[in-house]
Structure formats: C-alpha cells, structure tokens
C-alpha positions as semicolon CSV with decimal commas, in nm:
position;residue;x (nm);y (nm);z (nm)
1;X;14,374;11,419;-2,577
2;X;14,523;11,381;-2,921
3;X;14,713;11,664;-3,068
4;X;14,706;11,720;-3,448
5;X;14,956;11,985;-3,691
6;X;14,823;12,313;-3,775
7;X;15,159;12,373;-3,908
8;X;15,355;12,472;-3,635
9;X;15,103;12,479;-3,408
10;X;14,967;12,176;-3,173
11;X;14,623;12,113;-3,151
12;X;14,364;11,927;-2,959
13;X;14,203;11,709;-3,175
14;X;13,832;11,812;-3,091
15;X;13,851;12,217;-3,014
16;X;13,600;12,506;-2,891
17;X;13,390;12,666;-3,110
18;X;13,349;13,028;-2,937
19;X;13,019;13,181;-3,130
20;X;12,805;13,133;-2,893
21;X;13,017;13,383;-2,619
22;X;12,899;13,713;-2,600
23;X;12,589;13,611;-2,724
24;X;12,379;13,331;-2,563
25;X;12,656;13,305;-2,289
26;X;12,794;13,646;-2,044
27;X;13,118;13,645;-1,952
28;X;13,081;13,448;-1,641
29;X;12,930;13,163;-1,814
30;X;13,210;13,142;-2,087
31;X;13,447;13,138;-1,822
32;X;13,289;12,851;-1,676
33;X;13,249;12,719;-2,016
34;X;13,667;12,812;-2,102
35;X;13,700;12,612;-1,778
36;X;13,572;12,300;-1,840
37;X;13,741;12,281;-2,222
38;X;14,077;12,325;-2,012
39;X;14,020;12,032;-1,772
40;X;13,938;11,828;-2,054
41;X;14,246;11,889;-2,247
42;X;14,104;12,098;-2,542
43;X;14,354;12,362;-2,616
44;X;14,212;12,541;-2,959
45;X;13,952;12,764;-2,930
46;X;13,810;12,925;-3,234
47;X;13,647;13,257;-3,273
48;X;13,611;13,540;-3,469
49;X;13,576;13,898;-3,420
50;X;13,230;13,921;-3,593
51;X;13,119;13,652;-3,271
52;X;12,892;13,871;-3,064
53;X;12,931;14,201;-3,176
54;X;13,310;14,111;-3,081
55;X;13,234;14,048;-2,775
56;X;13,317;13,702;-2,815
57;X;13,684;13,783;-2,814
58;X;13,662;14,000;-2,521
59;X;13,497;13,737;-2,320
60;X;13,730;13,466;-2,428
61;X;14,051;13,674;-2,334
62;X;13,890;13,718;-2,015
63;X;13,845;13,373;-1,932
64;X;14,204;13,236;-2,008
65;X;14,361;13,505;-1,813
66;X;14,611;13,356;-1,631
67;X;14,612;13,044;-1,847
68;X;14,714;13,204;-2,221
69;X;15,001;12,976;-2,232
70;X;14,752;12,682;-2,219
71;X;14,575;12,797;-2,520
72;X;14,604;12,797;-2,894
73;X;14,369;13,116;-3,014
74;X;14,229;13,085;-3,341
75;X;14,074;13,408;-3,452
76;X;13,944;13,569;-3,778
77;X;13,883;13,905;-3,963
78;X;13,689;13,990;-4,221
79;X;13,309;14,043;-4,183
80;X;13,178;14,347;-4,171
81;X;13,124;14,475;-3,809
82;X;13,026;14,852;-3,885
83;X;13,009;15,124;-4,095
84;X;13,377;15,229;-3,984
85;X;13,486;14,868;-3,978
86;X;13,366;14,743;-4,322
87;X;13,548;14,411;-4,336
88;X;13,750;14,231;-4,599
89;X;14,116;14,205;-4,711
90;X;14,217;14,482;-4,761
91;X;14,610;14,522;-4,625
92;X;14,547;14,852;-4,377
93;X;14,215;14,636;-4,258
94;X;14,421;14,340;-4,190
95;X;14,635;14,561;-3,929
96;X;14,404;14,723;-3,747
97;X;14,148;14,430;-3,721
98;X;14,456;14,232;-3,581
99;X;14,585;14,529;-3,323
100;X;14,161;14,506;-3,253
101;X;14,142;14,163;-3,208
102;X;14,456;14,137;-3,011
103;X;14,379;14,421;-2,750
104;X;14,025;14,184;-2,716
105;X;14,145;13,886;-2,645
106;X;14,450;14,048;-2,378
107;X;14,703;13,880;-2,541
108;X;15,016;13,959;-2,773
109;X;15,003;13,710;-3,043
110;X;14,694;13,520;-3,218
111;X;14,809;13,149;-3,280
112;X;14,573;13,108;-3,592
113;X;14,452;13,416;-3,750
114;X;14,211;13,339;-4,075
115;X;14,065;13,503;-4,322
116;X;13,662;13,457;-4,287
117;X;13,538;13,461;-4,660
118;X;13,757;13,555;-5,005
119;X;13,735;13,891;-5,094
120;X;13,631;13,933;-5,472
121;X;13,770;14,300;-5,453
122;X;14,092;14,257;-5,307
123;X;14,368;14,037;-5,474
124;X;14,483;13,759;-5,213
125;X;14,883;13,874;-5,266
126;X;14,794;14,181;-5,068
127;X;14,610;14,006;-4,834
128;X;14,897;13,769;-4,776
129;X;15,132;14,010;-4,789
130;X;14,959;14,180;-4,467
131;X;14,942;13,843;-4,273
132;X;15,291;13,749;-4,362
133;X;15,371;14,103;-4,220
134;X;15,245;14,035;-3,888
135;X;15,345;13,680;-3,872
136;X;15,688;13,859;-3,927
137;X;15,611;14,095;-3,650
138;X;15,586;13,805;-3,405
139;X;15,203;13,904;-3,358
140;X;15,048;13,611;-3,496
141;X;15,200;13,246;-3,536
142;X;14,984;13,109;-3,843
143;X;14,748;13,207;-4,132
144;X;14,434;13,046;-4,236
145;X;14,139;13,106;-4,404
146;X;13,754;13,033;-4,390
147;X;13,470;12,927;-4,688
148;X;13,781;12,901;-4,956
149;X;13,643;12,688;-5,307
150;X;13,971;12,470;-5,409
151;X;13,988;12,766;-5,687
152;X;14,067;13,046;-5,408
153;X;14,301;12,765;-5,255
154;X;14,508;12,722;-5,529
155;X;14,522;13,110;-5,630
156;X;14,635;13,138;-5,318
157;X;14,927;12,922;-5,295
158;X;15,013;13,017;-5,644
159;X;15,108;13,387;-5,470
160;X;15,488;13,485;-5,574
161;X;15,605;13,790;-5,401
162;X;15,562;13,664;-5,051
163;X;15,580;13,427;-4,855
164;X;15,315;13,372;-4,635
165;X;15,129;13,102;-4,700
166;X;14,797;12,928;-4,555
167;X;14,807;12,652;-4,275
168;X;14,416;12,593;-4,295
169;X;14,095;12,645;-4,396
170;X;13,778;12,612;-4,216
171;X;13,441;12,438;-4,437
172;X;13,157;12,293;-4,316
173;X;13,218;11,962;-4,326
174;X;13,020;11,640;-4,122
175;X;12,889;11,328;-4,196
176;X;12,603;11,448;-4,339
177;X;12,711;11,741;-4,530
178;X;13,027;11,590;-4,745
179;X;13,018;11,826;-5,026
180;X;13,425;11,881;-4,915
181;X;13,528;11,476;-4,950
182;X;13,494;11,581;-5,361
183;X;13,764;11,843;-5,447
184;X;13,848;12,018;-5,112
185;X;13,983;11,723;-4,899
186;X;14,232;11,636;-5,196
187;X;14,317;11,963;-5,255
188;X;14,389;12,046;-4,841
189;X;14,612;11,686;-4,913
190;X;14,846;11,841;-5,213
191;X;14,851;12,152;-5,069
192;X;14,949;12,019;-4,728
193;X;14,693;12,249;-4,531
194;X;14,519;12,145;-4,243
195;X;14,103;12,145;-4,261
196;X;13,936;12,226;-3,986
197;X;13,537;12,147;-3,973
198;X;13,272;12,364;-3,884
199;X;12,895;12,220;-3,845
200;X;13,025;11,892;-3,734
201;X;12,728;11,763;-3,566
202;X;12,538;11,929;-3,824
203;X;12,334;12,191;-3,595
204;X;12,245;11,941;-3,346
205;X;12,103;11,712;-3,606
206;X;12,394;11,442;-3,469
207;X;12,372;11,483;-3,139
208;X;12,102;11,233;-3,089
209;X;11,866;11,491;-2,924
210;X;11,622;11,478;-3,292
211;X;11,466;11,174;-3,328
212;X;11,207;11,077;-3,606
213;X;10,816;11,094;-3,518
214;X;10,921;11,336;-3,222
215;X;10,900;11,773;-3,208
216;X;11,260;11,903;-3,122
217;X;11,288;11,980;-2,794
218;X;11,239;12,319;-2,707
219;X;11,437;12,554;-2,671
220;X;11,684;12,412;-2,954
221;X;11,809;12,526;-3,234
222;X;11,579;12,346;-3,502
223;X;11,257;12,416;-3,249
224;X;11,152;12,737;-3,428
225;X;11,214;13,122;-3,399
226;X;11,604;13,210;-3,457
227;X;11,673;12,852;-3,397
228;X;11,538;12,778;-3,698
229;X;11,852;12,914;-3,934
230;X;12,135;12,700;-4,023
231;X;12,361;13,031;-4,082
232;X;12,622;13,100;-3,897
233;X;12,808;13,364;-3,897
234;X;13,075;13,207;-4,079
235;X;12,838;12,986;-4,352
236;X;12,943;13,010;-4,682
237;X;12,509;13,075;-4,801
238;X;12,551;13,390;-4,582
239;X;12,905;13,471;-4,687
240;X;12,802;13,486;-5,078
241;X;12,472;13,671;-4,963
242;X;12,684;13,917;-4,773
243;X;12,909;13,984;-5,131
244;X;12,573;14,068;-5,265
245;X;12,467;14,292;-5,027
246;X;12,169;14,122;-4,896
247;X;12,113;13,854;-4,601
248;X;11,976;13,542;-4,700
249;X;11,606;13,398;-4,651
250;X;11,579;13,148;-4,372
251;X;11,584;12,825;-4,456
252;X;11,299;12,596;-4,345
253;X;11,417;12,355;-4,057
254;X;11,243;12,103;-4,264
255;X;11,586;12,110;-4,494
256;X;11,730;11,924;-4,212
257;X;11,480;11,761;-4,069
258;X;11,381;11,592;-4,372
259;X;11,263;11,212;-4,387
260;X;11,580;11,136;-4,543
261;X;11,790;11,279;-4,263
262;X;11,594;11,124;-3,999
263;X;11,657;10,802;-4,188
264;X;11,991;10,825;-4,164
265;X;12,052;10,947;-3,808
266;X;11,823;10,667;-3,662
267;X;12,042;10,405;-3,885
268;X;12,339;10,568;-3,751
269;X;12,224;10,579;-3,357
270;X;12,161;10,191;-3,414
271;X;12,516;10,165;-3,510
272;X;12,659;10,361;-3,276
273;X;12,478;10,173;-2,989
274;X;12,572;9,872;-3,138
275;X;12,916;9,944;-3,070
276;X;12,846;10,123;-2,710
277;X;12,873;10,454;-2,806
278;X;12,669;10,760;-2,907
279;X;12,550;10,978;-3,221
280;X;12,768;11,241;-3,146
281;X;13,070;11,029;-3,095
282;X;13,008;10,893;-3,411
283;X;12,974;11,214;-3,595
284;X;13,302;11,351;-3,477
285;X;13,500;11,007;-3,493
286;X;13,429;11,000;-3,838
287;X;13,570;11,331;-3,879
288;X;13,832;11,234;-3,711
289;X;13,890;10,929;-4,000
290;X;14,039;11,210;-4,231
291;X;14,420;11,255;-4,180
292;X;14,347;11,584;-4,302
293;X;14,140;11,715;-4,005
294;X;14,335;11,884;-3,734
295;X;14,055;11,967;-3,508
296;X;13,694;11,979;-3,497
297;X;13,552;12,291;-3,413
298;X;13,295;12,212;-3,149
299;X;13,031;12,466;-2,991
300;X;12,912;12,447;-2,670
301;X;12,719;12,653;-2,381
302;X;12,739;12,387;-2,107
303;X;13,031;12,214;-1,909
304;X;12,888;11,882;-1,990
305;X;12,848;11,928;-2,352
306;X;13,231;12,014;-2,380
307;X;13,312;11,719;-2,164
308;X;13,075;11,493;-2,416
309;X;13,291;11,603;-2,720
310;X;13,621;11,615;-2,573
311;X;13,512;11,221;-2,511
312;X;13,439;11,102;-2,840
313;X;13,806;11,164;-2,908
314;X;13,862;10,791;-2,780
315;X;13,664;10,625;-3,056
316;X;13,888;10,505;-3,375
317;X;13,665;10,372;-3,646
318;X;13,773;10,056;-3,867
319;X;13,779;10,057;-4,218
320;X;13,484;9,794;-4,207
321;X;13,324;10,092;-4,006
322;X;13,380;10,375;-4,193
323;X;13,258;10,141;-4,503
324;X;12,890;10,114;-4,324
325;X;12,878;10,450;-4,239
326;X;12,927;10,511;-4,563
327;X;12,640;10,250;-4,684
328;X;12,405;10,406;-4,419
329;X;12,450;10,766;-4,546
330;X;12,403;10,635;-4,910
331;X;12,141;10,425;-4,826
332;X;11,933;10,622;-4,606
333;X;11,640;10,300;-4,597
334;X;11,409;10,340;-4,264
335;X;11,611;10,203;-3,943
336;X;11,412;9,904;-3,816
C-alpha cells in the first residue's frame, strides 16, 4: 500500500479508525480486526483515549503485541473521561494522560499523539510546551491535533517559546461534507501539516449499502436507535456542545438521508460502476486526490470491511474525473 508523510512518520495511505474497540467489538474481535488491517498493509491506527471508556487503547495494545514495530499509533487526549480526569490542555493533564495512554496501549512511545478539541481555557503555548516535552522525552514521535478552525491553526504555529510544532490535524472531511476544501485544505498546504479525514464515507452514507426508495438495512448506523447520531466522539457539533457543558440533540437521520444526498450517491454509484469500481472506492479515492491527505481514517468491525478499504487504495482518479465528481456533487439532478 501507499505510504504518505506525517512528518517523520510513514503512513499507510488508508488507516484504522479504532472507535469502535472496546465498544461494539471485545478484545478478541479487535484482535481479529488488528489482524486483518496488518495483512493488508495498513500500518496507522487511530484512537483516542475517550474510545470506549479507554478501553479502546487497552484492546488495541493488546492486539499488536508482538507486532508494535509494525504499527504507527495515533492516539489523543483531551475529552473528559471522569470527574478525576477532566480533560483538556492543561500541561500536568498532558503528562499523565500520556503516561495513561501509554501504559494502555503496552507500549513506550505514541507515534502521533493529538490534541482532540482546542481548549478555550488553556493557551496553546502551554499545551505545546507539554507535547514538545515528551516528544523530547523520546515518549512520543509527533504532535497533532483534532477539530482545529484555520484560526486555532495559525495561533498555533505562531507559538514562540517552543518548539514543538503540529504535524496534523484531523476534520471531517469526504466527498460530501467539503466544508474543509474552503480555508482548511490551504491552510494545512502553507502550514505544511498533514490532514487526516475523519467521516470519510460519511457514516456509511458512501458505502453503497443506502440506496434511494429503500429502508437502511438494519442493524446500521442510520436504521434508528443510537445509530441514528452522526456524533462521534471526536465531531466538532459535540466538541463545541461539550465547551458548553451540554450534549447535543440528535440529529434526525433524515439530515443525511435527504433527497439531495440520495441524489448524489446514486449519480455517484453510476459513475463508479461505470468505471468498474464501487461507492466506497470512490469516496476514499477522491480523498486520496488531495496531496494534503496522509491517511484516511477508516472504521471498521469486520475483516472484510478493512480488506474493502485497504483496496480502494488502487484507484487514481483523472482530472476529467475529479471534474465530474465535482459536477455530480454540485449538481445533485436524479440519477437515471
């Protein structure tokens, strides 16, 4: 597989997205999951201590034992987990969620470690200055951060009294949602950081598996219940909720499953078929299109699912390509 720059780290170009561990999958069934990422040549798997009640880091430590050296662990502090671990930036937090996150995941360095939402209360410099400490330390290898505007971005790299400085930043970023394309893709350019997609198949909505005139298949996300919510834990509507104190209200799943959207995904399976391949290798080829994009950050609970998006690697769109995407998603007219 393709391996992209997080600075001086080496990524595969589609990655794991590890929220689901500890959570809808045990520990057995990430390890199966961790497995079948490795066969395929995915190397960057991203989680967070918030995943699971952290046991998303536990589980994922677990299941590279014996194959660390394989890996490159992307991690991130931040949320609130409890009343004696209240989150944010604040430099004695940074240390101990990192010793915390480290003893998790059985390792002795974390090869991305990000920040998972600004904190309003604590300037960034002593934020920085914390990660640049342990990058220092030898126990992490790169900083990041998570739900940055291009206004925390550049306060951030206009820091003086250290050095640390930001490799990436995680926003949620597909062909349907392309809010970043306006200031935060230009911005990750000049600042030469790395962006690193979350959403990319826009909660299932690109995988194929929705189809106009049809109910979602049960048992998905967009069926009902808690699959209804288009949070995750790591959304930037439930990070600015969470500065306010309060959770957000869930969102209808008629937000994405809106005549417009169906429009647009039945355009785009046409042209995807047309060409041989599938929605979802679409979705993350296209994100793939932006030299900015070290890795797309991929969930999955199944062998076969990683397999599928470790595969859509091999599609390179054409300018002429990327040019009727672009006409379909602006255009959203009824597929014939």
């Amino acid at each position: 597989m393709e391996r992209r720059s997080i600075g001086s780290l080496q990524v595969s170009a589609v990655g794991l997205g590890c929220n689901a561990f500890g959570d809808k999958l045990d520990a057995d069934a990430t390890a199966v999951v961790v497995r079948a990422a490795l066969d395929a040549e995915v190397n960057f798997f991203d989680t967070a201590d918030s995943y699971g009640d952290t046991r998303s880091e536990e589980f994922l430590g677990r299941a590279l034992a014996g194959s660390r050296d394989r890996a490159v662990i992307a991690t991130k502090f931040g949320m609130p987990l409890d009343e004696t671990r209240p989150g944010g930036g604040r430099p004695d937090y940074v240390r101990q969620a990192a010793e915390d996150s480290l003893r998790r995941l059985r390792t002795d360095r974390i090869d991305l470690y990000q920040l998972h939402a600004p904190d309003p209360d604590v300037p960034i410099g002593e934020t920085l200055g914390a990660l640049g400490e342990l990058v220092q330390a030898g126990k992490v290898r790169e900083i990041g951060c998570s739900n940055f505007d291009v206004d925390e971005l550049r306060a951030a790299a206009g820091v003086t009294d250290t050095s640390a400085r930001f490799a990436s930043v995680q926003s949620e970023f597909n062909v349907l949602k392309r809010n970043a394309e306006h200031a935060l893709l230009p911005e990750c350019e000049r600042l030469g950081l790395a962006l690193l997609p979350y959403f990319p198949l826009a909660s299932g909505l690109l995988t194929g598996k929705y189809r106009r005139g049809k109910p979602p298949p049960e048992g998905s996300r967009l069926a009902g219940g808690r699959g209804t919510s288009m949070f995750s834990a790591h959304s930037p509507a439930l990070v600015e909720s969470l500065r306010r104190g309060r959770l957000p209200p869930l969102p209808r799943r008629r937000q994405l499953l809106s005549e417009r959207n169906m429009n647009v995904v039945e355009s785009l399976i046409e042209f995807a078929s047309a060409r041989g391949h599938t929605l979802l290798e679409l979705a993350i080829a296209w994100l793939l299109g932006h030299d900015v994009v070290a890795s797309v950050i991929a969930g999955a609970t199944r062998p076969d699912q990683v397999r599928e998006n470790a595969a859509a690697t091999g599609w390179r769109l054409t300018r002429d390509d990327l040019a009727e995407i672009d006409a379909i998603v602006a255009d959203p007219a009824p597929a014939s």
